[in-house]
C-alpha positions as CSV (number, residue, x, y, z in Angstrom):
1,X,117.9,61.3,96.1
2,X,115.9,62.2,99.4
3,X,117.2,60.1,102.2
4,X,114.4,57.7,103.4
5,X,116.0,57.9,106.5
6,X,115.7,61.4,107.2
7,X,111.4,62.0,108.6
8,X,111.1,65.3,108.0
9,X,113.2,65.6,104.9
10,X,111.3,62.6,103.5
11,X,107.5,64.3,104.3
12,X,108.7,67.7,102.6
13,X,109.5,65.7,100.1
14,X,106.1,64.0,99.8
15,X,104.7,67.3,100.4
16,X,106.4,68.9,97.5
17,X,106.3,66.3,94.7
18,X,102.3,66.0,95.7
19,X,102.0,69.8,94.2
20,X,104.3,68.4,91.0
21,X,107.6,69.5,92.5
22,X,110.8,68.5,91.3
23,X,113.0,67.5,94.3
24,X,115.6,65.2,92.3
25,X,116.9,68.1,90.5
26,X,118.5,71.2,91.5
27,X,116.4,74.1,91.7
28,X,118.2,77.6,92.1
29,X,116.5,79.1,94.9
30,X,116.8,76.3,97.1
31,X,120.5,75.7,96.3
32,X,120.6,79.9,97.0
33,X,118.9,78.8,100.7
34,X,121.4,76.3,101.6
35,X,124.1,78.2,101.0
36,X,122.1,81.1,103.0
37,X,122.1,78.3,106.0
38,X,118.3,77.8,105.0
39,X,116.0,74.9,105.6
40,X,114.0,74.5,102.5
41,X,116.4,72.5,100.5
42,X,117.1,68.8,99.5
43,X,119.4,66.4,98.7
44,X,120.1,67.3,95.1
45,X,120.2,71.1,95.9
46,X,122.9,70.7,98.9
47,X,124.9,68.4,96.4
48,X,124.7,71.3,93.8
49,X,125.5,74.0,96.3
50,X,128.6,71.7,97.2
51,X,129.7,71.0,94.4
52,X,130.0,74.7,93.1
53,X,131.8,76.0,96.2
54,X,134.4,73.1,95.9
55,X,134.9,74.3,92.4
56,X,133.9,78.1,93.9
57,X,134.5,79.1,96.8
58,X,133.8,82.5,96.7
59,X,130.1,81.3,95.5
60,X,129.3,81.8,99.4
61,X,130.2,85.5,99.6
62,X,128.6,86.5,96.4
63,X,125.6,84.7,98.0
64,X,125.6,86.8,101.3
65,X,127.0,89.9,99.6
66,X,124.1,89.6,97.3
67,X,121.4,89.4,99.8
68,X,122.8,92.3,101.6
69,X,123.1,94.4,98.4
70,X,119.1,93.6,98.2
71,X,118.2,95.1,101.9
72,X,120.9,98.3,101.3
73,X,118.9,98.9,97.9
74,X,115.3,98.5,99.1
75,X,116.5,100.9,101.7
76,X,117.8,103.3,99.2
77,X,114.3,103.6,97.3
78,X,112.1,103.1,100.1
79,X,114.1,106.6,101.6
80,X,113.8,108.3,97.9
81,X,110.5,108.1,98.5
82,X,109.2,104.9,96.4
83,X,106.4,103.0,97.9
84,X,105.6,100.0,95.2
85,X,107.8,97.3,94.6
86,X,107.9,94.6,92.0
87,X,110.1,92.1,93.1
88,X,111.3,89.7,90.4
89,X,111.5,85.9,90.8
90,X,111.8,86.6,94.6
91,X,113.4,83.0,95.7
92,X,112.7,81.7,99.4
93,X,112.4,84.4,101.9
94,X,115.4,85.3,103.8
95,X,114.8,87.8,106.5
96,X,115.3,90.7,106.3
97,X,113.1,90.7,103.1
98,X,112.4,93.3,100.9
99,X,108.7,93.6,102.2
100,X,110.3,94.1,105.8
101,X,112.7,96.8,104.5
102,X,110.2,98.7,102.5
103,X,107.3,98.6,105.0
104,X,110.4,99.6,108.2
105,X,108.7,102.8,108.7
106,X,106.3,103.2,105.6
107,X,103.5,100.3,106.3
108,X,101.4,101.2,103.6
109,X,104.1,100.7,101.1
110,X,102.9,97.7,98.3
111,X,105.3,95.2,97.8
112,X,104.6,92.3,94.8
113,X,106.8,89.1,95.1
114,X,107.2,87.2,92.0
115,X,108.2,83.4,91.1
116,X,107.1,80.4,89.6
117,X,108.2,77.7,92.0
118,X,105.0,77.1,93.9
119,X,107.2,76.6,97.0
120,X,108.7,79.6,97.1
121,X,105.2,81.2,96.3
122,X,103.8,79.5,99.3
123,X,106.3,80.8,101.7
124,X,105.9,84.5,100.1
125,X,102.3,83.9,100.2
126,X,102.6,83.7,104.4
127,X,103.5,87.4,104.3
128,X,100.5,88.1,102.9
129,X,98.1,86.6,105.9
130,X,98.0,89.6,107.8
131,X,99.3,92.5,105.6
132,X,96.8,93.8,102.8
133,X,100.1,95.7,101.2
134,X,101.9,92.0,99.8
135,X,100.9,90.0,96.7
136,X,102.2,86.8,95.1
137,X,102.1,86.7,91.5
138,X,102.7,82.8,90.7
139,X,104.3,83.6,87.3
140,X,107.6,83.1,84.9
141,X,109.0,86.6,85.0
142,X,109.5,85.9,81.1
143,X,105.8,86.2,80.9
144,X,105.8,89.9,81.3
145,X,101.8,90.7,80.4
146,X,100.5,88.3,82.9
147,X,103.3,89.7,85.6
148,X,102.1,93.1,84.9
149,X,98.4,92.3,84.3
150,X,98.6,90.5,88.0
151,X,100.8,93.1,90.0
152,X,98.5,95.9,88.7
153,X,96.0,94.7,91.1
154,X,98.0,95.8,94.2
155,X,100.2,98.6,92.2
156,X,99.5,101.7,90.4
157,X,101.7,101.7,87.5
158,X,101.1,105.7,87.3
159,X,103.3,106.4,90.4
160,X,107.2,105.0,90.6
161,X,108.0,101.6,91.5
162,X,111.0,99.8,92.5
163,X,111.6,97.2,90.1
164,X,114.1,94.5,91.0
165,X,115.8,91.3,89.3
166,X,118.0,90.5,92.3
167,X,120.3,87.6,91.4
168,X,117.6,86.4,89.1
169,X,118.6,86.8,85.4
170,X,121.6,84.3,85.5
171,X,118.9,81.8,85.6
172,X,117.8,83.0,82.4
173,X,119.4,81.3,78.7
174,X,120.9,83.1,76.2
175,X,118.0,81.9,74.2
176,X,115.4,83.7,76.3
177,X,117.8,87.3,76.0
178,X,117.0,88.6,79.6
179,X,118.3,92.0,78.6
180,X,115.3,91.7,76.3
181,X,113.1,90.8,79.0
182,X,114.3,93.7,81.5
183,X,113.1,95.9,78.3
184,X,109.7,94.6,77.9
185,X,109.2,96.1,81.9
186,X,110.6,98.7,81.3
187,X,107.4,101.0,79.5
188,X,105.3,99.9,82.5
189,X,107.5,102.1,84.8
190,X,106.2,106.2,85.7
191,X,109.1,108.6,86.1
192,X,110.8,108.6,89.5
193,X,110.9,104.7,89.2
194,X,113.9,102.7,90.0
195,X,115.3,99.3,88.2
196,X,117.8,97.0,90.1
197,X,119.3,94.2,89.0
198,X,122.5,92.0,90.2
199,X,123.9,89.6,88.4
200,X,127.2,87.0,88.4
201,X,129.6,87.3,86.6
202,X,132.3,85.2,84.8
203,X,135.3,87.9,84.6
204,X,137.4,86.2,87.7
205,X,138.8,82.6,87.8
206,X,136.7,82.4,84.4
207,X,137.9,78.5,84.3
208,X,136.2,77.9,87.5
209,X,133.2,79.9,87.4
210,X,132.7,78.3,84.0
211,X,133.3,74.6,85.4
212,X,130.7,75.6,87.9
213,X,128.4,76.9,85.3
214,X,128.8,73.7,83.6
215,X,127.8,71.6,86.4
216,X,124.9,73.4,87.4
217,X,123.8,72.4,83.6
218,X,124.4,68.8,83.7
219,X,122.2,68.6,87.0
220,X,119.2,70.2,84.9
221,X,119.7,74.0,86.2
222,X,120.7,76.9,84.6
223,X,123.3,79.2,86.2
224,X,125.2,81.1,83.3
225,X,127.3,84.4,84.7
226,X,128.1,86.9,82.3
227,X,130.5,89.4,81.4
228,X,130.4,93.0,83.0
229,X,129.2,94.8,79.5
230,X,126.4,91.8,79.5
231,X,125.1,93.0,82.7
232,X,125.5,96.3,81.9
233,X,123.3,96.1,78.6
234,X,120.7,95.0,81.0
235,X,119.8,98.4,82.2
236,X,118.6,99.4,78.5
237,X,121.2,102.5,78.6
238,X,120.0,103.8,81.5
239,X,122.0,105.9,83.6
240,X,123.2,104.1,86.8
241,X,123.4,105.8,90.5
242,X,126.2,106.2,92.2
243,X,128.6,104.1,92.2
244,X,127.6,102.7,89.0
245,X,128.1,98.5,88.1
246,X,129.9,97.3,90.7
247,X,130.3,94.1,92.9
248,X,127.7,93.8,95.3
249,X,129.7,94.8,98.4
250,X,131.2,97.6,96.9
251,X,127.0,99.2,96.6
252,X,127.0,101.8,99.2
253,X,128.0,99.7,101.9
254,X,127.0,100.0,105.0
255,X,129.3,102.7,106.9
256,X,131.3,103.3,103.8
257,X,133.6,100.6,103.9
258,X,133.3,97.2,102.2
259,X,133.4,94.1,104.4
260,X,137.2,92.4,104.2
261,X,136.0,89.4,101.6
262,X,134.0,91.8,99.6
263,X,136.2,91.4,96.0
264,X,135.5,87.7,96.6
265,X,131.3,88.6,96.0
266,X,131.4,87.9,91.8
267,X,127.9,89.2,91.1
268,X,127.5,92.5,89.9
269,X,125.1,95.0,90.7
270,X,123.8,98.7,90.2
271,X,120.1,100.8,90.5
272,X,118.9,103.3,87.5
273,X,116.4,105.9,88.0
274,X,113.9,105.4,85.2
């Protein structure tokens, strides 16, 4: 529940349930913002982000390893060159973003966010009031046509782009087979393109991770890590860059050298040159 006694809390609240917003329920991308030290979070997302880093603690490092691993590979393509970039149910913007990163030096590069929360649309959507070179597609990134139909009006699908599903797909069932859906991008992608995904995994503590999995499901989200090989089917056979699948602080980090906590980041992570 929203605490009545908290103003500003409360008026979100109002604000958000107005547009059809479920605020009693955890929803993934604000529990991903608390634990970030966001704002844009209530009551029933803290509670969720609480009770999986009693049960997990290392949930917080995978979280900041994660966003990390996202500015260190939009750096990676934006320097190979790649100027387009589809990114995948996007969640609240943390600075530094990926439009920051890829338009550091390169304005004119074109940078699509993607989500179908009309919260976290909105907040993309205030990157796009005075920069020409950011869209919004308000879509379920299962609905691939209308993704591609939409982000075709800013990108040209003839030249590379970098396609990401950053800490995305573990939100997605079994049912829904997101290595399937990672496939049905995949023909819309010119040579010289890049696909990123990272994803968490279930291969350490698996008693705990699973307990937290399981709680996530009783509060009405979905949160299912995955084996290693399961996130490695996800890149279709592709070949995978340097260094491969590998935690998320272990990608090319920054000097060389991981950060001290970086075997406690469970989500897994690699880039493939289409």
């Amino acid at each position: 529940m929203t605490d009545p006694g908290n103003k500003d809390e409360w008026e979100r609240h109002n604000r958000w349930t107005a547009l059809g917003i479920r605020t009693d329920i955890p929803h993934p991308a604000r529990v991903y913002d608390f634990i970030l030290g966001g704002k844009d979070n209530f009551a029933a997302d803290r509670e969720m982000a609480e009770v999986g880093l009693k049960l997990m603690p290392e949930m917080r490092e995978s979280s900041l390893g994660n966003r990390a691993f996202l500015v260190r590979a939009v750096r990676f393509m934006r320097d190979a060159g790649v100027r387009q970039f589809l990114d995948i149910g996007t969640g609240l913007p943390t600075s530094p973003n990926t439009c920051e990163v890829a338009q550091d030096g390169h304005p004119e590069s074109r940078v699509v966010y993607v989500d179908n929360d009309p919260i976290v649309v909105r907040h993309a959507g205030a990157w796009m009031a005075d920069n020409e070179n950011i869209a919004v597609v308000p879509a379920d990134l299962r609905d691939v046509d209308e993704v591609l139909s939409q982000a075709g009006r800013l990108l040209d699908f003839s030249q590379p782009v970098g396609l990401m599903f950053v800490a995305v797909l573990h939100n997605i069932a079994d049912a829904d087979d997101p290595a399937g859906i990672v496939a049905r991008y995949m023909p819309a992608l010119a040579p010289g393109s890049y696909v990123v995904i990272s994803h968490s995994t279930d291969e350490f503590a698996q008693e705990r991770v699973r307990a937290a999995s399981r709680a996530a499901t009783e509060r009405g989200a979905t949160w299912l890590p995955r084996s290693k090989d399961a996130i490695a089917a996800m890149f279709g056979g592709r070949e995978l860059l340097d260094p491969g699948l590998v935690l998320v602080s272990h990608w090319r980090p920054e000097g060389g050298v991981p950060d001290p906590g970086a075997d406690r980041a469970w989500t897994y992570c690699g880039v493939a040159r289409v």
